[in-house]
C-alpha positions as CSV (number, residue, x, y, z in Angstrom):
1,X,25.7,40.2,-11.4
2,X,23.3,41.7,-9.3
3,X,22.2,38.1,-8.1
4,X,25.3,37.9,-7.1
5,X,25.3,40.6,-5.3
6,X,22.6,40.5,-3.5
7,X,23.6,37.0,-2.4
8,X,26.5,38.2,-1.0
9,X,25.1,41.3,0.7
10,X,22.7,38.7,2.6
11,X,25.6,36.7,3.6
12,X,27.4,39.7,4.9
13,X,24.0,40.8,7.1
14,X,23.7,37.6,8.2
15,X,27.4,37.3,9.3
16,X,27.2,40.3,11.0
17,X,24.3,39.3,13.3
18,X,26.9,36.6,14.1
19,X,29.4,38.7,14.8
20,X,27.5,41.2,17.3
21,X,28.7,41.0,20.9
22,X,26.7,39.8,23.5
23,X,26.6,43.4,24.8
24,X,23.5,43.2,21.5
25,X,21.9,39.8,21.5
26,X,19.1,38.5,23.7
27,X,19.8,37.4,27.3
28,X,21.5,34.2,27.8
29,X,19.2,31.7,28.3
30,X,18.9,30.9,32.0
31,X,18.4,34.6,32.8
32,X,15.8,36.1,34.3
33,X,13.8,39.6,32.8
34,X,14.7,42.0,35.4
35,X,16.7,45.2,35.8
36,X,20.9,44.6,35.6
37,X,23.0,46.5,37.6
38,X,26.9,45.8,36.3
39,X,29.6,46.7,38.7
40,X,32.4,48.6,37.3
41,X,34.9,46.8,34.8
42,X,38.1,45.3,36.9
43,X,39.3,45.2,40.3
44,X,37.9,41.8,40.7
45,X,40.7,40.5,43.1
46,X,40.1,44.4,45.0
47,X,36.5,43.2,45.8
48,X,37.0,39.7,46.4
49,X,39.4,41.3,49.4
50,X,37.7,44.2,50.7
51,X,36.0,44.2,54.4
52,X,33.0,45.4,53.1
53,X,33.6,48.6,54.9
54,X,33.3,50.9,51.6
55,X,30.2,48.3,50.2
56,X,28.3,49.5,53.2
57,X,29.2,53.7,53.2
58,X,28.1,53.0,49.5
59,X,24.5,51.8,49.6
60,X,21.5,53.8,50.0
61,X,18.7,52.7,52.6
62,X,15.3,51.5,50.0
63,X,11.8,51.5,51.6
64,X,10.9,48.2,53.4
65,X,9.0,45.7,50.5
66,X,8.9,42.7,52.7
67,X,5.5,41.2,54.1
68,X,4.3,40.9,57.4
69,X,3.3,38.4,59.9
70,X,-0.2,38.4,61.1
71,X,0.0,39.7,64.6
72,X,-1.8,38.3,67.5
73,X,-2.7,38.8,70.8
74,X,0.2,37.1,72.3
75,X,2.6,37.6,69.7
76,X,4.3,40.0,72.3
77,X,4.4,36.9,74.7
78,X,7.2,35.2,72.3
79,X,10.2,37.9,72.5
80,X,12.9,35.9,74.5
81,X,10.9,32.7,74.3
82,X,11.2,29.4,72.7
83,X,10.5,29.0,69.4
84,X,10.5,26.2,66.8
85,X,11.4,26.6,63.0
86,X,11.5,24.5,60.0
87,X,13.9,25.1,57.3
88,X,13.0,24.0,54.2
89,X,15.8,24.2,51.5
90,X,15.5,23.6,48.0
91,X,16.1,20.0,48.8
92,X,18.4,17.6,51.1
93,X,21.2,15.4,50.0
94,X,23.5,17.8,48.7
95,X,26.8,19.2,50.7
96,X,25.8,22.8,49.7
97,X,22.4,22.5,52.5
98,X,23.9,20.4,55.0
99,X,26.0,23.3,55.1
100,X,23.1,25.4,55.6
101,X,21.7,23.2,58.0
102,X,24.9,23.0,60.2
103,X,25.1,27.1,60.6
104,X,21.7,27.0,61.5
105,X,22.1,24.2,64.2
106,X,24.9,26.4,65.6
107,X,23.1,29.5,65.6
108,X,20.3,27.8,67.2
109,X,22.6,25.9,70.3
110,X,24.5,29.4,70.7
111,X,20.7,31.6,70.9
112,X,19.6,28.5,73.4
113,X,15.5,29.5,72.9
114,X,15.6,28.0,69.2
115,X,15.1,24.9,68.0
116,X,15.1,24.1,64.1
117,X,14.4,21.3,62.1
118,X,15.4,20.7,58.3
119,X,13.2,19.0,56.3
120,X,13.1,19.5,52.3
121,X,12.3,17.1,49.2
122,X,15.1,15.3,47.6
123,X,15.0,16.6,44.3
124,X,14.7,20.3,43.3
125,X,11.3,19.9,42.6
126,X,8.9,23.6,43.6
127,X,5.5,21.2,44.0
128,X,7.2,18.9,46.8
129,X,8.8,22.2,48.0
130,X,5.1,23.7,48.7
131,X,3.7,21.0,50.1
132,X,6.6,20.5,52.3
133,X,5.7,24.1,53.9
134,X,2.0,23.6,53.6
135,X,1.9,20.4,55.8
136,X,4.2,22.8,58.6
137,X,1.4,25.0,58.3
138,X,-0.7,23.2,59.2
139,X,1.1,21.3,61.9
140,X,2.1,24.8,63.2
141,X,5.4,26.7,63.5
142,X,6.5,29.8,65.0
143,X,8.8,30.5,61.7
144,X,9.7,28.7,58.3
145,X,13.1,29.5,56.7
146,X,12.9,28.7,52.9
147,X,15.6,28.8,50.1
148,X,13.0,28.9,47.1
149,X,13.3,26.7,44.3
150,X,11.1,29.0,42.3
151,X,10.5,32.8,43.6
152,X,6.3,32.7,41.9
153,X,5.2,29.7,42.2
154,X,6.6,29.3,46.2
155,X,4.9,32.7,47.3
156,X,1.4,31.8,47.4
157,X,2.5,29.3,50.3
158,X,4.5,31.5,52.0
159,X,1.7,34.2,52.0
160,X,-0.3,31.9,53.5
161,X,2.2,31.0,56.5
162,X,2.3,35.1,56.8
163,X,-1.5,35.2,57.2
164,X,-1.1,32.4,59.8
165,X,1.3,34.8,62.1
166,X,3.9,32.4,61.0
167,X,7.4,34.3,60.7
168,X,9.4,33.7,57.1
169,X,12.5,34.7,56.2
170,X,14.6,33.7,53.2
171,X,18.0,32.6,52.1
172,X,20.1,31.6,49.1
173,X,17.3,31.6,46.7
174,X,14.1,34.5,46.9
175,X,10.4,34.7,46.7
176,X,8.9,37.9,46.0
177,X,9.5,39.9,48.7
178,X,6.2,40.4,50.1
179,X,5.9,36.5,50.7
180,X,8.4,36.4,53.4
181,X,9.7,39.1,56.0
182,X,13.2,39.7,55.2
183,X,15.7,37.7,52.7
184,X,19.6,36.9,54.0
185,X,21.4,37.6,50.7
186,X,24.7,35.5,50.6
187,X,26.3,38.2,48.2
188,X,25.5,40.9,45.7
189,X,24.3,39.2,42.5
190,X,26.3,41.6,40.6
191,X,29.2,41.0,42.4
192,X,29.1,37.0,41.9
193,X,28.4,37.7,38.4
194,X,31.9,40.2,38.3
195,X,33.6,37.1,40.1
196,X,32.5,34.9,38.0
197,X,33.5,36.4,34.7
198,X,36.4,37.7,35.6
199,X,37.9,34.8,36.5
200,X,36.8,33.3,32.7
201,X,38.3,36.1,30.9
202,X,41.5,36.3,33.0
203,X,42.2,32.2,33.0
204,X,40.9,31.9,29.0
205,X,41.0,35.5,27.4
206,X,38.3,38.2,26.8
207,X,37.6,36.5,23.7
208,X,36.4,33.6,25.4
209,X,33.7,30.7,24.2
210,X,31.7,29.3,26.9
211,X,28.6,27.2,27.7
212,X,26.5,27.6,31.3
213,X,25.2,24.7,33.4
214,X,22.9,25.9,35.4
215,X,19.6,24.2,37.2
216,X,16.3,25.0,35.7
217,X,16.0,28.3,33.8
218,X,13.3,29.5,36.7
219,X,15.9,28.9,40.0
220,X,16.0,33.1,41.4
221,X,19.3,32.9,42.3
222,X,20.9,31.1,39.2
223,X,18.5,33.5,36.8
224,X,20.2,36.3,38.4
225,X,23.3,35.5,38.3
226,X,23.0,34.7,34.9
227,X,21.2,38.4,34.1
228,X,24.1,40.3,36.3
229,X,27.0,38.3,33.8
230,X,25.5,38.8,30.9
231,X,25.3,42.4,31.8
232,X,28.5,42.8,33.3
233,X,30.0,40.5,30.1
234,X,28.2,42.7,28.1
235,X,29.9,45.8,29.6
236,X,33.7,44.8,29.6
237,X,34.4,42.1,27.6
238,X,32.1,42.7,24.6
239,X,34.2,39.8,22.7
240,X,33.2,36.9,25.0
241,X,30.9,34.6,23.3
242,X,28.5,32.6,25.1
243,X,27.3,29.5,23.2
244,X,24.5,28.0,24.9
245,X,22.9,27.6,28.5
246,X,22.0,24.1,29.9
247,X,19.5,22.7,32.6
248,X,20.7,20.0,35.0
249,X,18.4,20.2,37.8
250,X,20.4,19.6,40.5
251,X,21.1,16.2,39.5
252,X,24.8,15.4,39.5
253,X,24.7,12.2,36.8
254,X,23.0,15.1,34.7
255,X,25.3,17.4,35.3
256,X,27.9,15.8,34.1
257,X,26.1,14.7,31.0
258,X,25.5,18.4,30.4
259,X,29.0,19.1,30.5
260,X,29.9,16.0,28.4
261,X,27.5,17.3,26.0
262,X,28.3,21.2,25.5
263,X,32.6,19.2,25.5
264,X,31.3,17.1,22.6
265,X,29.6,19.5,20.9
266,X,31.4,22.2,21.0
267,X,34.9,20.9,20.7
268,X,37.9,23.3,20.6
269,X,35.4,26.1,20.4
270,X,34.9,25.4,24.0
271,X,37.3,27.5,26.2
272,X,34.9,27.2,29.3
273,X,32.2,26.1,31.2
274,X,30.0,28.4,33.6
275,X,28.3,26.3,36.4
276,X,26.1,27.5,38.1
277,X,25.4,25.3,41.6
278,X,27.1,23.4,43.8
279,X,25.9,20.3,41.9
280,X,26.9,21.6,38.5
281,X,30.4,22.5,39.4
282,X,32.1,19.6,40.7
283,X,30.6,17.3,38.1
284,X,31.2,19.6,34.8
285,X,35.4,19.7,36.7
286,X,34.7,15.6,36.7
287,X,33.5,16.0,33.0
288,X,36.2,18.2,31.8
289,X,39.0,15.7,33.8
290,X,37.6,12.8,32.2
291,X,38.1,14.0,29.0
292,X,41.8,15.7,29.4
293,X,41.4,19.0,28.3
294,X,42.4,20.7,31.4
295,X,44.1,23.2,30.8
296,X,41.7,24.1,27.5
297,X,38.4,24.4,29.0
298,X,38.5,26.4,32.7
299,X,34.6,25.2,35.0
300,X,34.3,28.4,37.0
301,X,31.3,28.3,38.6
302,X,30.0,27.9,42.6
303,X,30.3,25.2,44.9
304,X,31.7,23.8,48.7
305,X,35.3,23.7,48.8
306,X,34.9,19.6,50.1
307,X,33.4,19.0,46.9
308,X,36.0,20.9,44.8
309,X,39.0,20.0,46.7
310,X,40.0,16.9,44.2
311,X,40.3,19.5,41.3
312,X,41.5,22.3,42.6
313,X,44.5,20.7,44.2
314,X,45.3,18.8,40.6
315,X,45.4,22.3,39.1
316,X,42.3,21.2,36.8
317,X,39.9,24.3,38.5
318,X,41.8,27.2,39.1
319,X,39.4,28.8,41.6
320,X,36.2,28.5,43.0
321,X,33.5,31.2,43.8
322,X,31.2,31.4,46.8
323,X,30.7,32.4,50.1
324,X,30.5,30.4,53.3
325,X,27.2,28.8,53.5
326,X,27.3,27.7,56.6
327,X,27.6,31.3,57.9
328,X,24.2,31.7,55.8
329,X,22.5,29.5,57.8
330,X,23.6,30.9,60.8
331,X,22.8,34.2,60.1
332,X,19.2,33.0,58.8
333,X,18.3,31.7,62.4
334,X,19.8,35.1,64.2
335,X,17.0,37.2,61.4
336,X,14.4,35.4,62.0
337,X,15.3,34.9,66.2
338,X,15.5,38.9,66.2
339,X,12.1,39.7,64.1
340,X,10.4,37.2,66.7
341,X,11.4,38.8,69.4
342,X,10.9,42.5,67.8
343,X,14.2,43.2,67.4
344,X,14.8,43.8,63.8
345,X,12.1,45.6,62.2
346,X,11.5,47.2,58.9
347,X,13.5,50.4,58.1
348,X,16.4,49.0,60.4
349,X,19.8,49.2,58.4
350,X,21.2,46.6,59.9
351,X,20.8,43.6,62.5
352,X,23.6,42.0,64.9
353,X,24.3,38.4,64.1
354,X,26.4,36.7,66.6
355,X,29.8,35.8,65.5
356,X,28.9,37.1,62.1
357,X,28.6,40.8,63.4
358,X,26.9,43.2,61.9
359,X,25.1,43.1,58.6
360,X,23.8,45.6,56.5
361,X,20.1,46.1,55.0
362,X,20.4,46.2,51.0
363,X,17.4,46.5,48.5
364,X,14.4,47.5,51.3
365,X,14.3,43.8,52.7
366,X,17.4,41.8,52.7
367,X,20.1,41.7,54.6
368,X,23.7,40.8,52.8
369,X,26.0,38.5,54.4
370,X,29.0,39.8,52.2
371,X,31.1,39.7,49.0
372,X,32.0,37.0,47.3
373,X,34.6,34.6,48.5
374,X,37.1,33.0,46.2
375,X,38.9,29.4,47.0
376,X,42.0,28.8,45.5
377,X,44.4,25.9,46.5
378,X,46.3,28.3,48.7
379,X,43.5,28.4,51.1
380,X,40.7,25.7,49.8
381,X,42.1,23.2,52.3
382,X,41.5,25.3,55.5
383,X,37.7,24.8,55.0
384,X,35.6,21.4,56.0
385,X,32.2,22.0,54.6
């Protein structure tokens, strides 16, 4: 009897570990280790529609944690003059960073005194990334513009182009801040994480099973993302159950098989797929069309609307998450033409960026291009990138 009982007492801890919600268990896998900062539960449509106006009255102004160019004589000599840049993405290839690369070329024939040059590996890979920047530092630029492919190992690099007055600014994907000047933020993490899960627990329920395809379990932005939904998940819908996390690069035969995989394995346990790039998305929709189940497993993740348009307009994606990236581009150029010619300096809350406006200065050093935009097929068809 008391065998017996103790038998069954184990099973009962052990299926009560099970049964915790994720609000209790480890981070995903795929996040990062920092601080979370959940926005409040609902409203999700609210934010995906406000102007930004109350986003702005709400933040508070943080000390500048950026670095700083070395300063020479004749750095005063460049306000108002030309200057070249490279951009080095995470790589080339891919729709998301020809995007990029298009708002930057428009920024740069609207300024007139830029000129800017893309030029990345073609695979996600942070070695070819560095040495990519190294050889322009070498060469000699008057700025680099980076999306990082991995925020440690890249900063050593970007010190480096710091320490050889070379300007740096960031976008998409961070270093630490004190390897580059100031970091265009395409939106809030926590409110692409809210986006995000909303849209899961709204298509599939709050009680929702779901796997994540992401890049690499070191990609900033992706870690991020993944830290702000587990937190926010966490917060207000304690009954979602995440089921396991997936690297894909940003390969899009892998990410496929990664979606086939967590389909297989899974089953009709599956109720959705989180993915995580613009790579990811379009191939786990392809995945989860291939194999029929539709309207049983919702992909809600981030990607172009060209690349999404096939399955949003079948009905097989609902909606889509991002924000214009070729607006990030643009705005990258504008930073970086503005701290070159001593424009936009530390402690400033905001910068004018050309068509774009104003934006705001969030977290000391970056500047936030806006909320998160949601496609849909009422509007996924009035965009070309």
């Amino acid at each position: 009897m008391k065998k017996t009982f103790a038998i069954t007492l184990i099973l009962a801890l052990v299926l009560a570990l099970f049964a915790l919600p994720i609000s209790a268990q480890d981070r995903w896998d795929g996040a990062d280790d920092l601080d979370v900062n959940p926005l409040a539960c609902g409203m999700g449509d609210e934010m995906m529609e406000d102007d930004g106006d109350d986003m702005e009255e709400e933040m508070e102004m943080m000390e500048y944690d950026g670095g700083m160019a070395a300063m020479g004589d004749d750095m005063d000599d460049m306000a108002g003059m030309d200057i070249v840049l490279v951009d080095v993405p995470k790589l080339v290839g891919i729709g998301y960073f020809a995007a990029t690369t298009l708002g930057q070329q428009q920024a740069a024939e609207e300024l007139g005194n830029v000129s800017v040059t893309t030029d990345a590996p073609t695979e996600a890979n942070i070695d070819d990334q560095i040495q990519v920047i190294d050889s322009y530092i070498t060469a000699g630029v008057d700025g680099i513009l980076f999306a990082a492919n991995d925020p440690v190992a890249i900063a050593p690099v970007l010190r480096k182009a710091l320490e050889s007055g070379i300007h740096v600014v960031g976008y998409d994907a961070n270093s630490e801040p004190d390897a580059r000047e100031w970091f265009v933020n395409q939106a809030e993490f926590n409110g692409i994480a809210k986006a995000l899960v909303d849209s899961l627990a709204d298509q599939m329920g709050a009680d929702a099973s779901f796997g994540i395809v992401t890049s690499t379990f070191t990609t900033p932005n992706q870690a991020r993302w993944i830290a702000e939904m587990w937190a926010y998940a966490g917060e207000c819908y304690p009954d979602l159950e995440w089921l396991e996390t997936l690297e894909a690069q940003e390969d899009a035969v892998l990410s496929f098989q990664q979606a086939q995989t967590l389909l297989n394995k899974y089953g009709e346990d599956l109720d959705g797929i989180f993915a995580m790039t613009s790579v990811a998305t379009p191939n786990s929709a392809d995945a989860v069309q291939q194999a029929g189940v539709c309207e049983d497993v919702a992909v809600v993740g981030l990607a172009t609307p060209n690349g999404m348009k096939p399955y949003v307009n079948d009905g097989c994606v609902r909606d889509v998450i991002l924000w214009n990236p070729v607006d990030l581009g643009y705005a990258a150029v504008y930073v970086m033409r503005a701290v070159v010619d001593g424009e936009f300096q530390p402690g400033d809350a905001s910068i004018s960026a050309g068509r774009l406006g104003e934006l705001v200065v969030v977290n000391g050093s970056e500047v936030l291009l806006g909320p998160p935009f949601v496609f849909t097929a009422d509007n996924i068809n009035d965009f070309d990138f």
